[in-house]
C-alpha positions in Angstrom: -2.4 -16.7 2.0 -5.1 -17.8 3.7 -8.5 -18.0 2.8 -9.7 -15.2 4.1 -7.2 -13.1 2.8 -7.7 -14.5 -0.7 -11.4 -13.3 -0.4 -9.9 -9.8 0.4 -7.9 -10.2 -3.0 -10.8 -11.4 -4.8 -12.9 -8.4 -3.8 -10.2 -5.9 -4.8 -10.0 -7.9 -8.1 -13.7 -7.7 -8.5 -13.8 -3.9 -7.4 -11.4 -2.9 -9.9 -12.9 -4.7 -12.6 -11.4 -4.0 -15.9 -9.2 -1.8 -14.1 -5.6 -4.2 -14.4 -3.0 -1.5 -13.8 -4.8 -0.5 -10.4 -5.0 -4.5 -10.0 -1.5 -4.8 -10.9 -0.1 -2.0 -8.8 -2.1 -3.6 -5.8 -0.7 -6.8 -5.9 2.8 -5.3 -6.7 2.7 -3.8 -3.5 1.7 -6.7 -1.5 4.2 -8.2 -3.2 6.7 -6.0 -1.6 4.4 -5.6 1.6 5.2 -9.7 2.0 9.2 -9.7 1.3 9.7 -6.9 3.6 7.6 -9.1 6.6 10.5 -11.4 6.2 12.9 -9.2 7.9 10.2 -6.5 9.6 7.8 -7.1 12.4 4.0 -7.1 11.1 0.5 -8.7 11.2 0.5 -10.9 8.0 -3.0 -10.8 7.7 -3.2 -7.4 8.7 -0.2 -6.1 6.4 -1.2 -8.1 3.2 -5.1 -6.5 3.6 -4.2 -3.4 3.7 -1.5 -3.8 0.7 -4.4 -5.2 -1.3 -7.1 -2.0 -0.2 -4.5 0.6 0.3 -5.8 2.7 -3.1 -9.2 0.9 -2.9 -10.6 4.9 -2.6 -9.4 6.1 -6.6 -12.2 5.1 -8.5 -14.6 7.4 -6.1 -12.0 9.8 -5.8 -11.9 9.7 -9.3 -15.9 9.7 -9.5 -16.5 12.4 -6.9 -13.7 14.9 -7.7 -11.8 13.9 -10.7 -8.7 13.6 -9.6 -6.6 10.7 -8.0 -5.0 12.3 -5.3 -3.5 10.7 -2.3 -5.3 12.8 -0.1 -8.9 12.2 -1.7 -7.8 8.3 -1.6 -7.2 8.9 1.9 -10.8 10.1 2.4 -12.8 8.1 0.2 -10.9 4.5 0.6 -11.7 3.8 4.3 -15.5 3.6 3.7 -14.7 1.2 0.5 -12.6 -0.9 2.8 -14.9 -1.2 5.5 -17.3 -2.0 3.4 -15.3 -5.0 1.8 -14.0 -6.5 5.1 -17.1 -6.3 7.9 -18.7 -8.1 4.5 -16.2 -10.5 4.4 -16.2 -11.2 8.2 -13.4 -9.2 9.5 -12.8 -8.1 13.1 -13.5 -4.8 14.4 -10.4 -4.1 15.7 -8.7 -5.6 12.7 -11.2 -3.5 9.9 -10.1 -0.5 12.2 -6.6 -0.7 11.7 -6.5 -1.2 7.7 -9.1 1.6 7.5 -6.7 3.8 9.7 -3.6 3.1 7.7 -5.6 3.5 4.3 -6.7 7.4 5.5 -3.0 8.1 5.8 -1.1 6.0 3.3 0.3 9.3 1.9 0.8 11.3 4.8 4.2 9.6 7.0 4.0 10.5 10.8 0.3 10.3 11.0 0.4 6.8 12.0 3.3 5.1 13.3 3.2 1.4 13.9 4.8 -1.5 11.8 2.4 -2.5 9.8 2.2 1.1 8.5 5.4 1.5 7.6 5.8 -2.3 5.6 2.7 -0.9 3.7 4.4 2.5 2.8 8.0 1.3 1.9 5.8 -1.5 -0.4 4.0 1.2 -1.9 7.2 3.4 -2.4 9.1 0.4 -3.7 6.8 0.0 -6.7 6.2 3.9 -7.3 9.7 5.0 -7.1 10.2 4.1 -10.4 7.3 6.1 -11.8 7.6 9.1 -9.2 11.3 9.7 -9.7 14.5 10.4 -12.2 16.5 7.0 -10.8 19.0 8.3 -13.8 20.7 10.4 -11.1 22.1 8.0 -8.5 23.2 10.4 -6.2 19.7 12.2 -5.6 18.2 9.0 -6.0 20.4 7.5 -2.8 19.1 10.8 -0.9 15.7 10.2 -1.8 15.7 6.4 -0.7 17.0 7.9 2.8 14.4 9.9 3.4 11.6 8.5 2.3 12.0 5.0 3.1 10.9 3.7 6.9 12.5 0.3 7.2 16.1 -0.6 7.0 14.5 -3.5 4.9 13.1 -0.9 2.5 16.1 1.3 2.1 18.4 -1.9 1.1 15.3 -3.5 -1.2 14.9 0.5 -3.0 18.7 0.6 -3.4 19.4 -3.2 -4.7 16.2 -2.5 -7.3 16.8 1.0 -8.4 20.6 1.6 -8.0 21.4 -1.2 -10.4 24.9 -1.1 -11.6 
């Protein structure tokens, strides 16, 4: 990664705090974000940002209306986001772009470019597991199907989750 980019990771690091299972889960998903870039077209940069602040909007979520919820994450990590990369030197254009797939990284079909859908097959590939009964293989096939966006994604879900 590049420096910059490890500055983004640092302040998500820093932002979390004590916080490792948010930490975890974020660089999980960049994990995933970055495998899925080798066979899907995306902004590197771009992609592994936004996989690093896509849930950046929990704690306040958490702080302003208890709850978690995607859609509160959608609304309060933008502004946490922004904040992190116009301090950190980031583009307009580029801030714009992470903050718009951020506010929809739980709602499919609001936004539909690349980078969006490497950063919600990422996300899905870690919370599957934690989201779903991958006991039933069957369901679990129709599930990967739907949900996922990339062809990438649907193979990596399937090879992870339909083990054996």
């Amino acid at each position: 990664m590049g420096d910059r980019i490890d500055q983004v990771q640092a302040a998500m690091v820093e932002y979390f705090g004590e916080d490792s299972r948010r930490i975890d889960h974020a660089q999980r998903v960049t994990a995933y974000a970055c495998d899925l870039m080798e066979t899907e077209p995306g902004d590197p940069d771009l992609v592994v940002a936004t996989a690093l602040l896509h849930d950046i909007g929990i704690r306040e979520a958490e702080r302003k209306y208890g709850s978690a919820a995607g859609n509160l994450q959608e609304i309060e990590g933008p502004p946490v986001a922004r904040e992190i990369l116009s301090r950190l030197g980031f583009s307009e254009p580029f801030i714009t772009e992470v903050c718009t797939i951020i506010a929809s990284h739980h709602s499919p079909g609001e936004v539909e470019t690349d980078n969006f859908r490497i950063i919600w097959d990422a996300d899905w590939l870690v919370n599957l597991g934690d989201e779903c009964d991958t006991g039933d293989k069957e369901k679990l096939s129709k599930i990967i199907d739907r949900t996922f966006l990339t062809r990438s994604g649907r193979q990596m879900a399937k090879r992870i989750y339909q083990k054996g």
